[in-house]
C-alpha positions, 0 to 999 in steps of 0.5 A: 635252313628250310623255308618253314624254319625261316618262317617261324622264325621271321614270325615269332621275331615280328610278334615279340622279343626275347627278354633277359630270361629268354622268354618271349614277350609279345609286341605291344599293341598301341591304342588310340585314345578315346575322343572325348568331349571337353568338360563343360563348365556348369554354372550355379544351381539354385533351388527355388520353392514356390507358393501358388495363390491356392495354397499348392507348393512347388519346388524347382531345380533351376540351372542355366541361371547366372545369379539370383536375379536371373533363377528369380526371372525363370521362375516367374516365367516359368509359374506365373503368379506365386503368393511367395517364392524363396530362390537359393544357390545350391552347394 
Protein backbone atom coordinates (compact mmCIF):
# COMPACT_ATOMS: atom_id res chain seq x y z
CA UNK A 1 0.00 0.00 0.00
CA UNK A 2 1.58 3.34 -1.09
CA UNK A 3 1.78 6.25 1.16
CA UNK A 4 -1.38 8.14 -0.87
CA UNK A 5 -3.54 5.15 -0.81
CA UNK A 6 -3.07 4.97 3.40
CA UNK A 7 -3.76 8.37 3.35
CA UNK A 8 -7.01 8.73 1.57
CA UNK A 9 -8.05 6.15 3.21
CA UNK A 10 -6.97 7.37 7.08
CA UNK A 11 -9.15 10.61 5.73
CA UNK A 12 -12.16 9.22 4.49
CA UNK A 13 -12.21 6.66 7.62
CA UNK A 14 -11.77 10.25 10.05
CA UNK A 15 -14.46 12.37 7.87
CA UNK A 16 -17.44 9.26 7.74
CA UNK A 17 -18.70 5.89 8.16
CA UNK A 18 -19.85 3.17 5.80
CA UNK A 19 -23.27 2.55 6.18
CA UNK A 20 -25.55 -0.88 5.69
CA UNK A 21 -25.59 0.02 1.75
CA UNK A 22 -21.87 0.92 1.47
CA UNK A 23 -22.21 4.59 1.34
CA UNK A 24 -20.50 6.94 3.10
CA UNK A 25 -22.18 9.15 5.60
CA UNK A 26 -20.33 11.79 7.15
CA UNK A 27 -19.37 12.76 10.64
CA UNK A 28 -21.54 14.60 12.45
CA UNK A 29 -20.60 17.64 13.86
CA UNK A 30 -21.69 18.56 17.28
CA UNK A 31 -23.26 22.05 18.03
CA UNK A 32 -23.11 23.85 20.99
CA UNK A 33 -26.21 25.48 22.25
CA UNK A 34 -27.06 28.88 22.31
CA UNK A 35 -26.82 30.70 25.76
CA UNK A 36 -30.00 32.32 26.21
CA UNK A 37 -31.49 34.41 28.60
CA UNK A 38 -34.12 32.59 31.28
CA UNK A 39 -37.64 34.17 30.69
CA UNK A 40 -38.65 36.78 32.63
CA UNK A 41 -41.73 36.51 34.58
CA UNK A 42 -44.02 39.53 33.30
CA UNK A 43 -46.12 40.86 35.87
CA UNK A 44 -50.18 42.33 35.11
CA UNK A 45 -50.61 45.08 32.65
CA UNK A 46 -53.06 47.47 33.24
CA UNK A 47 -54.31 50.32 30.99
CA UNK A 48 -55.52 53.41 32.22
CA UNK A 49 -57.45 56.45 30.62
CA UNK A 50 -57.14 59.63 31.96
CA UNK A 51 -59.13 62.99 31.82
CA UNK A 52 -57.04 66.41 32.49
CA UNK A 53 -58.83 69.39 34.03
CA UNK A 54 -59.04 70.82 30.26
CA UNK A 55 -60.84 68.34 28.69
CA UNK A 56 -57.77 66.26 27.07
CA UNK A 57 -57.76 62.38 27.43
CA UNK A 58 -55.00 60.24 27.58
CA UNK A 59 -54.51 56.70 27.44
CA UNK A 60 -51.34 54.71 29.36
CA UNK A 61 -49.97 51.15 29.04
CA UNK A 62 -48.81 50.64 32.72
CA UNK A 63 -46.31 47.64 33.41
CA UNK A 64 -44.29 47.12 36.18
CA UNK A 65 -47.53 47.53 38.61
CA UNK A 66 -48.10 44.62 41.09
CA UNK A 67 -52.10 45.39 41.65
CA UNK A 68 -54.52 48.27 40.85
CA UNK A 69 -53.62 50.34 43.96
CA UNK A 70 -49.82 50.29 42.65
CA UNK A 71 -50.87 51.09 38.41
CA UNK A 72 -53.47 53.91 40.34
CA UNK A 73 -50.26 55.40 42.32
CA UNK A 74 -47.81 55.49 38.91
CA UNK A 75 -50.35 57.36 37.00
CA UNK A 76 -50.83 59.91 39.37
CA UNK A 77 -47.14 60.60 39.65
CA UNK A 78 -46.88 60.27 36.16
CA UNK A 79 -49.94 63.10 35.37
CA UNK A 80 -50.44 65.21 38.11
CA UNK A 81 -53.93 66.06 38.75
CA UNK A 82 -56.63 64.37 36.53
CA UNK A 83 -60.61 65.13 36.45
CA UNK A 84 -60.94 61.27 36.07
CA UNK A 85 -59.08 58.20 35.53
CA UNK A 86 -60.22 54.61 34.93
CA UNK A 87 -57.30 51.91 35.60
CA UNK A 88 -57.89 48.02 34.03
CA UNK A 89 -55.85 44.89 34.07
CA UNK A 90 -55.17 43.82 30.73
CA UNK A 91 -55.82 40.19 29.19
Amino acid sequence: MTLVVFQEILLLTRMGQKNHQGGFIMAQTQRKRALTAPPVAIGPEFFAVVRHLDGRCERFIVRRASDLADARELVEIEVGDVRSLLIAQRH
